[in-house]
N, C-alpha and C positions, 0 to 999 in steps of 0.2 A: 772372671775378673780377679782372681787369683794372682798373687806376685810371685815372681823368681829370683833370684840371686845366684851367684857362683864368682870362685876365683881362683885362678893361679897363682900361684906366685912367693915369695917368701917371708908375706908382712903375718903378723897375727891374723889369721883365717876368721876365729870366731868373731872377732870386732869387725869387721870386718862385713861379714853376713849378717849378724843381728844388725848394725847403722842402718842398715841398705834393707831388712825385714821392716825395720821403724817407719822408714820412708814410703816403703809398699803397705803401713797396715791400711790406710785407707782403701784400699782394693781387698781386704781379705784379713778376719781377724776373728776365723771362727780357732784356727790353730794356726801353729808355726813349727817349723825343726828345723836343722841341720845337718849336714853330714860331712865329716870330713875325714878323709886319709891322712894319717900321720904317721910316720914309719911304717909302709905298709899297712898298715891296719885303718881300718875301719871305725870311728866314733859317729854317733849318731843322737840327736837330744831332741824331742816334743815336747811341747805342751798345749793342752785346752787353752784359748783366750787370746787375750792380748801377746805382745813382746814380750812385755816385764817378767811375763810368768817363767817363758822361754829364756830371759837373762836369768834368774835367780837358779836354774837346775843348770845354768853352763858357768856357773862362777869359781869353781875350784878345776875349771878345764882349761890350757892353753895351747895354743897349735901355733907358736911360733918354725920357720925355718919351712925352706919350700915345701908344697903341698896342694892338691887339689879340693877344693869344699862347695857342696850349692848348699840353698836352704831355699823354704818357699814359706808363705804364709798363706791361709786359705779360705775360700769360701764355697763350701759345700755344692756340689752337683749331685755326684753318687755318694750315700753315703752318711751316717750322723755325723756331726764335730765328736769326733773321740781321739787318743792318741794311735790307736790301729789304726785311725782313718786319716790323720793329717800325715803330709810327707815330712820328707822323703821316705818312699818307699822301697822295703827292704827283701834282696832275693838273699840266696847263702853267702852270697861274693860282691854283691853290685846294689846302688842304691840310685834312685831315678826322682824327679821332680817335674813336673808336668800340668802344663795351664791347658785350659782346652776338654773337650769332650770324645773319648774315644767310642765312635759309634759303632762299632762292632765289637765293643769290649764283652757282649756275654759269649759271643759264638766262640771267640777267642779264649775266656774264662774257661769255657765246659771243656773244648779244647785241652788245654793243660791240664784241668784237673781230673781229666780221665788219663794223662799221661802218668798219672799219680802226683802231681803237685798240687800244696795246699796252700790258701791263701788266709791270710789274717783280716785284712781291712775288707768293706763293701765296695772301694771304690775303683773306679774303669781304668786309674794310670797302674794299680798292681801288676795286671796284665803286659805291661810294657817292662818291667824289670825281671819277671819270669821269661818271659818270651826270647827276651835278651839270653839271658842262660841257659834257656834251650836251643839258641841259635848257634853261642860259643864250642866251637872247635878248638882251634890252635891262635883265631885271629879276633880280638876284639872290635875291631873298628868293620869287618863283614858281617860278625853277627850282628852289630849298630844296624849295618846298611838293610839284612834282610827282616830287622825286626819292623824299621821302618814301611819295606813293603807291605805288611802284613795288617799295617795300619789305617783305618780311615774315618776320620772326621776330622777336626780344629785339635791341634796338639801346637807347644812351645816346649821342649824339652833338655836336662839336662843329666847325663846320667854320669856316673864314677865307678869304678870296680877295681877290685883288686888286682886283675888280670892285666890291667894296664894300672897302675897307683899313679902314673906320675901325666895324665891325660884325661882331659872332659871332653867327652861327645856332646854332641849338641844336634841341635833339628828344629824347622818351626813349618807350620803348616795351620795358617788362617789365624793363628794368633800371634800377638808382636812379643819379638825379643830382639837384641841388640850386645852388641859385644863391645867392650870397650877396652884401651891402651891406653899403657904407660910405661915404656920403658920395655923391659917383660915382660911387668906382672899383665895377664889377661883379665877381664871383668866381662859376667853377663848378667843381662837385667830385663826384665820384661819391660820397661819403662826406664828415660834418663834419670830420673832423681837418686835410685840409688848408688848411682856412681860419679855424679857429680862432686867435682871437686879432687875426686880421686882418679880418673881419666881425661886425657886432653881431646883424645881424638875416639868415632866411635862410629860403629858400623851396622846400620840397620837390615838386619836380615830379610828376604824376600821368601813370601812361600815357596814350600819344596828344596828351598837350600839345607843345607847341612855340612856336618865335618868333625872335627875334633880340632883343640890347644894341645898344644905340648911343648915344653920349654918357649916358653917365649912366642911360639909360632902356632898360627891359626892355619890350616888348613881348609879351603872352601869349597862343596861341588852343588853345582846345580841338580834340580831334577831330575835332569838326564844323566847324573853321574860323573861329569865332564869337570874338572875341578875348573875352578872360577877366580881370576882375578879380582881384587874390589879396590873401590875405594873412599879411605876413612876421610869422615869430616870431622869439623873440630865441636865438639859436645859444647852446650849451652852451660851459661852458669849461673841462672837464675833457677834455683829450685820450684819455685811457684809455679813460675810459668811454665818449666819442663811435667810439673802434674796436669796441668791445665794442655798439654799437649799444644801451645802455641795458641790456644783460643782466650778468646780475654773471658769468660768466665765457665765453673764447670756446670751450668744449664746448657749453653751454647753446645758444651762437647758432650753431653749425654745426649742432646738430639738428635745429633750427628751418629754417635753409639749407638744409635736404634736401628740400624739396618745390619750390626754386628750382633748384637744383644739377641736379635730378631731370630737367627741363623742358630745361637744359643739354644734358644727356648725352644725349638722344633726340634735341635738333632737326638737322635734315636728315637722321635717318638714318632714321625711317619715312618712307617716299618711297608716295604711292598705294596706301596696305595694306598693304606690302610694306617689309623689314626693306634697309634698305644701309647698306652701310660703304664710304665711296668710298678709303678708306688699304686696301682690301685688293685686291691686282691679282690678274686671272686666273687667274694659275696657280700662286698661294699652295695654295689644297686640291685641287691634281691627284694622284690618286695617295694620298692620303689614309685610310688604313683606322679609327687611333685615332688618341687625345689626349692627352696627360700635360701636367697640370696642374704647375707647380710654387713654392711660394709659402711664406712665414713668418707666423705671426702671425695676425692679421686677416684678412690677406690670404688665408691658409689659407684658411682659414673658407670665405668667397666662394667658393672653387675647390671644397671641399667640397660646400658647395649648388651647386654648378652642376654638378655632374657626375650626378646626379640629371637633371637638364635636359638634359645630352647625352646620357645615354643612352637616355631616357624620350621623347623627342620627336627628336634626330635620329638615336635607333639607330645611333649610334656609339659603342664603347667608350672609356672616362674613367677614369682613373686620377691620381688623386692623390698627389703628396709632398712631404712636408714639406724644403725644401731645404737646411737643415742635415745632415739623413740622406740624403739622393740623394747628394747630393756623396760619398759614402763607402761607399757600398753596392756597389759595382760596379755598377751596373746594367746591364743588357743593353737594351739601346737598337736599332730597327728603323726605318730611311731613311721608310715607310710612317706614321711617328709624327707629328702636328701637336703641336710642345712650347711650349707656353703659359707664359710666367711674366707673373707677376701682383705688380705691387708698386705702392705711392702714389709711393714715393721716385724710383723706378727707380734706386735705388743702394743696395740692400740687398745686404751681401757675398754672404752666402750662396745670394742667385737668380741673382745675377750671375756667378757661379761655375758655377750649375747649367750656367745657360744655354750658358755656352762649350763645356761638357763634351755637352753635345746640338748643338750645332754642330759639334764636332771628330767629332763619328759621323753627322755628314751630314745631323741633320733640319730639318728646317724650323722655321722659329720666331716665334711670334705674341707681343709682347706687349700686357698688359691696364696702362696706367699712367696719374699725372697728372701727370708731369712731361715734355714735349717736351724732347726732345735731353738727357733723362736717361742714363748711360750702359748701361744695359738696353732703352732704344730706340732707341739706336745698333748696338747689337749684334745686334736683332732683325731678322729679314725683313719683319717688317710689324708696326707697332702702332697700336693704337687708343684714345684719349684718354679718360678718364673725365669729363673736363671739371668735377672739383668746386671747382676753384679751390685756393686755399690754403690750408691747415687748422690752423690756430695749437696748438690741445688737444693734447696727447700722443697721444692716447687717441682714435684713429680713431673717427669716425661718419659723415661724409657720406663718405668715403673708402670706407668698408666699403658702402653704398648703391648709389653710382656704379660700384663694380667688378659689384659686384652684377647690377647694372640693364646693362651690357656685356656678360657674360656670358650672361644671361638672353635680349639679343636676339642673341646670336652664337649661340647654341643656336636660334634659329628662323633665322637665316642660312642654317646648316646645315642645318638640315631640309627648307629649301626648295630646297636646291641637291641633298640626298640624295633629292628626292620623298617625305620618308616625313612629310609632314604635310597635311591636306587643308585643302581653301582655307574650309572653318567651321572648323577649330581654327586655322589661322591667322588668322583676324577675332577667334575671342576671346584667342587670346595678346596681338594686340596693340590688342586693346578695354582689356584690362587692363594694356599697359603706359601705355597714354594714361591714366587714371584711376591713377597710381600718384602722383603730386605727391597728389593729394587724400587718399588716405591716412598722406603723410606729414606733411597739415599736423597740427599740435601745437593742440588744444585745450585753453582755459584750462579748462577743467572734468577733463579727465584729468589735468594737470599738478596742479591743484590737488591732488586727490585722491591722488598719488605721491607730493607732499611731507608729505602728512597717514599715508601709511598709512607714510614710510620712518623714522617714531620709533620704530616696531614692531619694524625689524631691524636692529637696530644691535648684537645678542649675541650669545647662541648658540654652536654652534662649529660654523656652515661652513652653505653654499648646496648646492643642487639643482637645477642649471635643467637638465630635460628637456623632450626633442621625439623625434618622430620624423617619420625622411622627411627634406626639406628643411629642419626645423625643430629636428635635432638638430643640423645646425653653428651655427643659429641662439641656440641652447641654449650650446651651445660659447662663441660671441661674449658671451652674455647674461653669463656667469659671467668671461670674460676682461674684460671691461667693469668690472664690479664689481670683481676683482680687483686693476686697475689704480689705479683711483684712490678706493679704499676701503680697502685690505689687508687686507680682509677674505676669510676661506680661502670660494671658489668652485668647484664643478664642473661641467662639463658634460656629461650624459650621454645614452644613447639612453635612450628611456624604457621600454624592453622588456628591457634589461639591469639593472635595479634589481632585480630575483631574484637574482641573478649574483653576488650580493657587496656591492653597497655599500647594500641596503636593511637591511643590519646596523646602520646607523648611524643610522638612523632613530627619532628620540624628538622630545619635543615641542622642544626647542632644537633643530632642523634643520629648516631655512626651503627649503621645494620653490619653485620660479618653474615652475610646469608649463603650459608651452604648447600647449594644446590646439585646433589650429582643427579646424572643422565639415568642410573638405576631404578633410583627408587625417588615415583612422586614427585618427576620431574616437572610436570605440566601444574601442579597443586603447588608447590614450593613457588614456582615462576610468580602463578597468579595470587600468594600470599606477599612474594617482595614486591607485584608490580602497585599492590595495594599500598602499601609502603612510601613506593617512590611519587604517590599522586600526592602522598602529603609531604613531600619536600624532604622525607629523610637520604639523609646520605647514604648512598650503598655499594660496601664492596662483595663483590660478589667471588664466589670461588665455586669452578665448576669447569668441566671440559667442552659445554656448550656456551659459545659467546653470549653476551647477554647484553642489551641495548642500554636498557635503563638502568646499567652501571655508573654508578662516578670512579670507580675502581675498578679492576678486572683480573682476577688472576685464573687463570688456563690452568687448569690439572690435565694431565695425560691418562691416568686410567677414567674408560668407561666401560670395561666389561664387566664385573663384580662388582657390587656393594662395600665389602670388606677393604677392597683396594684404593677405592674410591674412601674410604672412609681414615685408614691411615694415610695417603699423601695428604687427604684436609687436616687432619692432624697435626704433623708434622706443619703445614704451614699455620696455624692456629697458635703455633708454639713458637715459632719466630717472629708472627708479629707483636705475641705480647713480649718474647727479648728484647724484640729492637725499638718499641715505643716504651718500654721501661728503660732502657739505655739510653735513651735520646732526653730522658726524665732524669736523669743523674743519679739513678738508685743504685743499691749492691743490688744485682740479681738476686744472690745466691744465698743472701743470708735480708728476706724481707722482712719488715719491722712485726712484732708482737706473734711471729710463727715462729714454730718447731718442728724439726724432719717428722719425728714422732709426736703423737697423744699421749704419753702412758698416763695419764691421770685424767678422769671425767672431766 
């Protein structure tokens, strides 16, 4: 989720790039630079943080009179937030900028640097600005073409060199960028907002395209090589809505980004069938007996389902706690423990507090986050990136997915380092984390159908979303969901515990969300909802098995996995609380008396 900028042309460069960085910091504000060609030559400007930081070291610089420049701003994949590690990145001649994940970037790294090149930064796009100048012969734009071969996973890139000064190459594959007109001058942007206002008309690139600008002219070839004709439309000029990517709020398009996000989180880490995490060193699980999970919120959740997976698949014991209570319980804590906290922010007070408290008793500690050099992955012995990008909504989705989808393979991590999973169930764990983007994509026909059936529940007094297994923290999430940006009263329960007490409450004004998959405890779920519907509660049910004593009925398409079945109910749990909050007149995005973050008890 990282931003790009670039441009040709003859206006002041650096205003230019930094307007258009401002615009992107929402996507990426671990660093920022620049780079630009001005007479020949090469100028380049980082900084740690925000924009302002990056204005204040380029204030005595000015690149008026034509010239080529990108910049990017960034959010950590490979790599800490440092200035070695923010772009643009720099060969002897050439400077590159790149959104995306290069999955072969170490084969590639040892590669070169057994050719004798040395690299500064930890991160995967360095690879691509050497590689480039070891491709260079006599012809810029071939060694572009054969670097590109060389390539493979999610890349959006832009690069400049001296070899050409007066020409930007460009390329995008699985990530968006988009090139924009006026006149001359050319503009590229991973997103409209940077160049609105300053472009009329503008040209969304397709994967595998690529080319280079030069004076005024865009050059285009398809993947096969074949240059390509296009044609520009006229850019939007509503900046809001060009963030919002045309959706009326940004919950709506993170949910939507979860089947992108998804594809994120996994690249390089299935390596040949087999689960890696190269942020975890050797003798991180020496010694290892259990796991204490420890998490707020959402993030709960996650931990919640996963420990189900730890202990199910790598027969290691999993313990959860909610990290407002740990902090205060005494806990009796054993060296023998791997302690996990789990946060989007990695600045949530009360994990951050745990955490110390499992570190002053000696145990090891993993975290699960998506913020690099957050202060909970400072603190940790090892962590691992959810890689969802930046999540604008309040109200976690792709956050809650990505932690998910980490846990999910750090539970087959484990198993294959404990031997307790054989090599057919690890082919279908990870058949079914590779088909997991597919069932988060969002189709218009379910969507449609969640706006039509949520005029239905807008009364009442109060929700029921049960599950069982994995699918009661999911339950849990469905009803925290709702309750955030509905204020509508929610619960989540096991679905075997509605005997217990709360099937009291049950009449026709009590709306069940009962999540029923075909995997797991299909026939126990049935005969907890049917218990349900004898006392007159309303029930929508969601499940790939028809279900009679529905008042409502939505079809999931996975029933081969658990896991699959567990994200498309997700993702639908997550539209229907948008669309009966939206039918409610709220802001999604910004719900009353909440904060993206905790950092304070």
């Amino acid at each position: 989720m990282c931003g790009i900028v670039g441009y040709l042309g003859k206006k002041e460069k650096k205003e230019i790039l930094i307007e258009g960085l401002r615009e992107l910091e929402y996507r990426g504000y671990d660093s920022a630079g620049i780079a630009i060609i001005k007479g020949k030559k090469l100028n380049n400007f980082k900084a740690i943080g925000k924009i302002i930081n990056l204005e204040e070291k380029t204030n005595d610089f000015h690149s008026d009179g034509f010239g080529v420049s990108i910049g990017h701003t960034r959010w950590a994949t490979h790599g800490k937030p440092t200035e070695l590690n923010a772009h643009p990145h720099l060969g002897k001649y050439s400077f590159v900028v790149h959104n995306g994940i290069i999955e072969n970037y170490q084969s590639l790294k040892t590669e070169l640097q057994d050719d004798g090149i040395s690299f500064l930064s930890q991160t995967d796009t360095e690879t691509i600005v050497h590689l480039f100048e070891k491709n260079y012969k006599d012809d810029s734009f071939q060694a572009f073409k054969d670097t590109l071969d060389r390539l493979e996973g999610a890349y959006a890139t832009l690069l400049i060199t001296e070899t050409a000064p007066d020409t930007i190459f460009f390329a995008k594959n699985g990530s968006p960028m988009l090139i924009g007109f006026e006149g001359d001058d050319v503009y590229f942007a991973s997103s409209d907002t940077p160049i609105i206002g300053k472009a009329e008309e503008v040209y969304y690139l397709e994967d595998g395209e690529y080319g280079y600008a030069k004076d005024g002219i865009v050059k285009l070839f398809n993947k096969d090589g074949e240059e390509k004709r296009f044609l520009k439309e006229i850019l939007v000029s509503d900046k809001a809505l060009a963030q919002k990517d045309g959706y009326r709020f940004f919950m709506e398009k993170e949910i939507y980004e979860q089947s992108t996000v998804m594809s994120d989180t996994m690249m390089g880490r299935i390596v040949d069938n087999n689960i890696y995490f190269e942020e975890l060193n050797d003798g991180l699980l020496d010694g290892i007996n259990s796991i204490k999970i420890c998490a707020c919120g959402t993030s709960y959740h996650t931990a919640l389902a996963s420990s189900y997976l730890f202990e199910r698949i790598s027969k290691i014991r999993c313990d959860i706690e909610i990290a407002s209570e740990f902090r205060y319980k005494e806990p009796l804590l054993s060296s023998d423990t791997l302690f996990i906290t789990v946060s989007q922010s990695g600045e949530t007070a009360d994990t951050l507090e745990a955490l110390k408290m499992a570190k002053r008793a000696g145990l090891k500690s993993l975290s699960i986050c998506n913020v690099d050099n957050s202060s909970i992955v400072r603190e940790s012995d090892a962590s691992i990136l959810t890689r969802a990008g930046i999540e604008k909504g309040v109200a976690s989705t792709k956050a809650f997915a990505t932690q998910m989808m980490v846990l999910w393979m750090f539970a087959i991590e484990l198993a294959q380092r404990r031997n307790t999973i054989t090599k057919e169930n690890l082919q279908i764990e990870i058949d079914a984390m590779l088909h997991t983007p597919k069932a988060l994509i969002v189709k218009d026909k379910l969507h449609n159908k969640l706006n039509r059936l949520a005029k239905r529940y807008l009364h009442g007094h109060g929700f029921f979303f049960i599950g069982r297994d994995i699918f009661y923290p999911l339950a849990l999430e469905g009803a925290l969901k709702l309750k955030e940006i509905s204020y509508l009263h929610a619960e989540g329960y096991p679905a075997g515990e509605m005997k217990h007490g709360p099937i009291a409450l049950a009449d026709s004004e009590l709306f069940t969300i009962a999540l029923m998959p075909k995997t797991v405890h299909y026939d126990k779920i049935k005969s907890n909802v049917e218990e349900l519907s004898a006392r007159d509660a309303t029930i929508l049910a969601i499940s790939p098995e028809p279900f009679e004593l529905a008042d409502d009925f939505i079809q999931t398409q996975y029933d081969n996995h658990p896991m699959l079945e567990f994200f498309e109910m997700m993702v639908i749990t997550q539209l229907l609380a948008l669309e009966i909050s939206i039918r409610l007149g709220n802001d999604v995005d910004m719900p009353r008396n909440l904060a993206k973050s905790v950092t304070v008890e």
